[in-house]
Each structure stands twice: as C-alpha cells, then as structure tokens.
N, CA, C and O of each residue as an XYZ file, in Angstrom:
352
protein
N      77.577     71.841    223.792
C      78.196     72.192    225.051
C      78.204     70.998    226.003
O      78.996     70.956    226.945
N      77.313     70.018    225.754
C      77.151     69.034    226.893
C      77.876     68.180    226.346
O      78.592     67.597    227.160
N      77.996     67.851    225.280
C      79.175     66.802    224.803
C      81.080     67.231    225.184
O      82.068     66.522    225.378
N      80.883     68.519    225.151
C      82.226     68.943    225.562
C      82.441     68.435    227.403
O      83.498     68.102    227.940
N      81.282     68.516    227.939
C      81.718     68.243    229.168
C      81.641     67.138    229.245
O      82.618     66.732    229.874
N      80.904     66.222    228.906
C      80.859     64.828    228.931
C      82.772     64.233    228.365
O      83.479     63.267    228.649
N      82.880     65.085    227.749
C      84.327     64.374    227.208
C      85.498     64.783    227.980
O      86.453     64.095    228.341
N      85.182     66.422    228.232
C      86.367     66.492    229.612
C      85.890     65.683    231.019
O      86.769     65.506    231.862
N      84.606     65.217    231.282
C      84.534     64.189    232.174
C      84.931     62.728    232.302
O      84.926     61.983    233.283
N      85.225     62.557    231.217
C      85.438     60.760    230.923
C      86.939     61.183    230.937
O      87.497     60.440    231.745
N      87.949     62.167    230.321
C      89.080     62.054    230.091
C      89.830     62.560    231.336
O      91.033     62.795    231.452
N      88.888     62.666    232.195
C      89.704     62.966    234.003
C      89.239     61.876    234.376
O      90.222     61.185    234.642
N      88.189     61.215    234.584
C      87.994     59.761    234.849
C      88.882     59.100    234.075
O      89.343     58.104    234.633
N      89.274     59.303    233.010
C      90.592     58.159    232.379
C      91.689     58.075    233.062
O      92.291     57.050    233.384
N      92.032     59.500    233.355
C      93.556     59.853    234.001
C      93.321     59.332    235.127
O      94.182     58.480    235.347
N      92.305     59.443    236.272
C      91.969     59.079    237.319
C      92.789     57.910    237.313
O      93.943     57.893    237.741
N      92.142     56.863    236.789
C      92.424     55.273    237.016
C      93.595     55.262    236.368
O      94.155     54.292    236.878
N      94.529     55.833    235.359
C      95.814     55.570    235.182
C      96.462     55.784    236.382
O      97.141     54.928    236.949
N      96.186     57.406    236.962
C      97.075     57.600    237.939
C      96.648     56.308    238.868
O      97.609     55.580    239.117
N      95.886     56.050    239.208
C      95.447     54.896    240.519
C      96.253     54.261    239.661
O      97.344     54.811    239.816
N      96.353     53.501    238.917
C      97.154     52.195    238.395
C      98.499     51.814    238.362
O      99.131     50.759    238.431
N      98.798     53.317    238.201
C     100.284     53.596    238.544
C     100.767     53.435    239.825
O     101.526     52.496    240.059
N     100.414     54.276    240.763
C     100.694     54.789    241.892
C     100.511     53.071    242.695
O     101.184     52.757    243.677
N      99.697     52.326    242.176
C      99.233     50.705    242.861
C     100.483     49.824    242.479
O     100.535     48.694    242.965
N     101.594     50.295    241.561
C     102.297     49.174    241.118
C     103.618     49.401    242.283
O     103.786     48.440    243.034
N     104.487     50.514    242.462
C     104.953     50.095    243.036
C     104.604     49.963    244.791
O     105.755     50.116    245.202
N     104.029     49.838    245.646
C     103.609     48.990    246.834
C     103.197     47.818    246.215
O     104.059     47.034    246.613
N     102.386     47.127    245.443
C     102.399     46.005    244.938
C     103.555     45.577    244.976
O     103.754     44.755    245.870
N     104.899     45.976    243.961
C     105.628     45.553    243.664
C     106.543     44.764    245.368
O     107.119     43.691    245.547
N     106.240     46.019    246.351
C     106.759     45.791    247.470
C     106.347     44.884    248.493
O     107.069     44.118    249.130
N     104.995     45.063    248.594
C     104.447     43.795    249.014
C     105.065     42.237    248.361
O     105.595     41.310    248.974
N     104.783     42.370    247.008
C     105.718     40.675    246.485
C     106.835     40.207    247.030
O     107.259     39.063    247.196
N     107.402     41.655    247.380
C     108.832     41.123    248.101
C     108.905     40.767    249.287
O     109.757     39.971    249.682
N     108.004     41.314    250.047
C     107.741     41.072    251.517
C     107.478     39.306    251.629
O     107.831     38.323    252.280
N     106.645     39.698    250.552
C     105.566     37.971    250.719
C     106.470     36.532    250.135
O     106.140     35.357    250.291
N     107.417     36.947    249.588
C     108.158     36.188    248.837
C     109.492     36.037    250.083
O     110.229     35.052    250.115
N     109.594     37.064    250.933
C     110.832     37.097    252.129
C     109.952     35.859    253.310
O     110.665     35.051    253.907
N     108.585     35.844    253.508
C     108.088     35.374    254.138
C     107.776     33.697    253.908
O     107.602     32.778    254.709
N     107.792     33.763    252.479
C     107.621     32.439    251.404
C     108.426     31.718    252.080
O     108.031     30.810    252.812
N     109.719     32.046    251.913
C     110.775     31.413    251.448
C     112.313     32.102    252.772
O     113.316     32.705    252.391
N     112.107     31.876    253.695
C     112.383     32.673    254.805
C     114.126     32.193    254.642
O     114.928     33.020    255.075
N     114.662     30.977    254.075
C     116.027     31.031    254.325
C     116.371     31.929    253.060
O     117.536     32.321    253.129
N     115.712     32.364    251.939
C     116.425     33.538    251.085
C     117.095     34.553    251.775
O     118.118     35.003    251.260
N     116.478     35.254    253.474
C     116.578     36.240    254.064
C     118.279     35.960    255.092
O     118.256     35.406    256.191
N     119.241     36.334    254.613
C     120.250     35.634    255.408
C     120.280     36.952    255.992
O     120.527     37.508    254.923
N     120.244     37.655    256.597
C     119.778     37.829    258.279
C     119.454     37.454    258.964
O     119.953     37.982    259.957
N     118.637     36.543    259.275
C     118.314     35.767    259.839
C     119.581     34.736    260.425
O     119.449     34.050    261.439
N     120.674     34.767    259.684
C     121.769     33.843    260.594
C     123.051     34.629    259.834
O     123.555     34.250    258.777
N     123.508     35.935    260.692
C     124.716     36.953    260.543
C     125.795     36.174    260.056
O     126.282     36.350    258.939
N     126.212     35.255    260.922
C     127.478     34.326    261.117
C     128.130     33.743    259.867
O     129.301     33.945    259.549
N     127.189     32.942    259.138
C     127.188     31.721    258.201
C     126.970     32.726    256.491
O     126.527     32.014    255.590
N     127.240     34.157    256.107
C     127.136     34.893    255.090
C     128.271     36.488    255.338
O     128.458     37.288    256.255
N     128.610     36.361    254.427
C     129.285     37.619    254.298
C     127.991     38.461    253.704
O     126.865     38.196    253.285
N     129.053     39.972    253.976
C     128.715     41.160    253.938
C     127.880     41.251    252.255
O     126.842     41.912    252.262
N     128.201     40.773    251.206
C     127.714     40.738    249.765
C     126.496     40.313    249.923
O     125.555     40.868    249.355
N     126.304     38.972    250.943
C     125.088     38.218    250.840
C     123.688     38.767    252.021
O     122.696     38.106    252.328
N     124.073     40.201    252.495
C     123.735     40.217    253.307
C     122.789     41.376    252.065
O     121.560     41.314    252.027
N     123.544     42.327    251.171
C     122.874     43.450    250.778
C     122.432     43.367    249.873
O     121.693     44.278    249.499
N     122.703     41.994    248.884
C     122.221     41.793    247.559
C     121.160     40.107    247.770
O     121.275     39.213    246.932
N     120.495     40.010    248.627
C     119.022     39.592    248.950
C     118.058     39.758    247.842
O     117.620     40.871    247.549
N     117.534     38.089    246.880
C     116.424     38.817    246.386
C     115.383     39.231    246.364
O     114.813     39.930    245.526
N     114.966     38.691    247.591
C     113.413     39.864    248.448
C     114.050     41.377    248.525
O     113.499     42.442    248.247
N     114.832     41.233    248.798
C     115.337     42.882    249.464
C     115.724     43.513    248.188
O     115.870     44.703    248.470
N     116.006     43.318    246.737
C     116.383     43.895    245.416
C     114.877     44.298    245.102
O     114.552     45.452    244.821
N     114.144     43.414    245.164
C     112.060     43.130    245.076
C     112.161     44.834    245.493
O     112.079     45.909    244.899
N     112.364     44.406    246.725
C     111.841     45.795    247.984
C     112.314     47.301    247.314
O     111.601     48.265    247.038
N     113.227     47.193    247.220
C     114.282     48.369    246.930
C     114.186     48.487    245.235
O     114.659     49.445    244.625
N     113.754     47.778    244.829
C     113.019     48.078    243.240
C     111.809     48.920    243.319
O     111.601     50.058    242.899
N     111.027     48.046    243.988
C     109.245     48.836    243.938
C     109.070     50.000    244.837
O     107.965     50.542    244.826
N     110.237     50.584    245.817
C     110.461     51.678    246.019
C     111.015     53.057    245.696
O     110.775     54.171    246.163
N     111.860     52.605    244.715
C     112.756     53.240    243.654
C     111.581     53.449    242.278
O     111.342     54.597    241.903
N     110.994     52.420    241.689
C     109.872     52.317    240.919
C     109.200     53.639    241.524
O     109.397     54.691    240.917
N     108.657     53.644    242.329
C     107.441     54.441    242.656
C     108.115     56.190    243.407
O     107.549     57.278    243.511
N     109.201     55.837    243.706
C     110.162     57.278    243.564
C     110.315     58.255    242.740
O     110.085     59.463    242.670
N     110.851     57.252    242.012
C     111.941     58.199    240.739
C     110.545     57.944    239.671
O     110.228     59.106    239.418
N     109.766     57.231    239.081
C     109.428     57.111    237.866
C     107.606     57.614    237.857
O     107.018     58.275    237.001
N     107.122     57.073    239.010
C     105.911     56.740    239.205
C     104.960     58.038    239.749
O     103.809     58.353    239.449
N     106.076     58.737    240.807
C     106.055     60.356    241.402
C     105.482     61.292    240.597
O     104.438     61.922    240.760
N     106.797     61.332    239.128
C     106.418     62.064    238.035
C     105.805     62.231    237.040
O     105.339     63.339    236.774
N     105.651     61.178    236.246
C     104.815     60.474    235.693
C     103.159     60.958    236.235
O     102.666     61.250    235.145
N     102.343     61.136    237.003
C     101.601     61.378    237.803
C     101.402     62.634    237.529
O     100.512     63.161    236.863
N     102.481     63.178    238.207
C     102.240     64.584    238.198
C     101.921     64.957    236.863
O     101.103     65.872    236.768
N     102.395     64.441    235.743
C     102.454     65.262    234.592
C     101.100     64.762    234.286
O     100.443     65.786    234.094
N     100.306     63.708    234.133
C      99.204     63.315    233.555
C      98.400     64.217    234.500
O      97.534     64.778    233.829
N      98.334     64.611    235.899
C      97.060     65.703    236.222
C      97.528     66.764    235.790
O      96.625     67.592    235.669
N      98.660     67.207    235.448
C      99.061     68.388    234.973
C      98.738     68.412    233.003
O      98.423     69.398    232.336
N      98.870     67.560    232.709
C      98.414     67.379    231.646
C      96.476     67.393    231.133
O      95.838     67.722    230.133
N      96.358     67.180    231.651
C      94.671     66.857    231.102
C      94.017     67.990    231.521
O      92.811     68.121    231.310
C-alpha cells in the first residue's frame, strides 16, 4: 500500500514540473523578444513611422518573437496542461 502511494506521489510531482516547464516556455519565449527589441532597438521601426511602410511596421522580428510565445502558450501550452492534470 505504501509503495502505491509513493508512486502516485512521484507521478504528480512529475506532472508538476512538466506542467511548470511548459507553462515557463512561452513568457520565456516573450521575454527574448522583448530583450532582443531592447538589444537591438533599430529592428523596432516604430520608433521612426515616416522612413517604413505599413509591411515593415507589422512583420518586426521582435514583434513575430512576441506574438509567437503568446500564441505558443495560448493555443498549445493552455491545453496540453490541462490534459496532463487531467490525466494523472
């Protein structure tokens, strides 16, 4: 009996840290983009409206970064989650 709980204890502590691992990638992912907009500040053409069209304004690759690791952690990362505590 004590080995049974010992093993449903380690295998919610497993899921535990997946879910944490998961749920850490995309804000990670978003932070890089932030830090990489900050890096490298003329990537960000907002910063001067005038001198870029409308294409260069929405396809930014800090801002693809951003809008990845938010979408990441939306659509994939949400569910994913759910099913592993729903699972174990």
């Amino acid at each position: 009996m004590e080995s049974e709980l010992t093993a449903t204890l380690e295998r919610a502590a497993h899921s535990t840290w997946r879910a944490l691992a998961l749920t850490a990638i995309g804000p990670l992912t978003v932070l890089a983009g932030v830090a990489w907009a900050l890096v490298q500040p003329y990537r960000v053409t907002l910063l001067d409206p005038r001198a870029h069209g409308v294409w260069d304004h929405v396809v930014q690759p800090p801002l693809l970064v951003v809008t990845v690791g938010v979408l990441f952690h939306v659509v994939v990362v949400r569910p994913l989650v759910r099913a592993l505590e729903g699972g174990s």
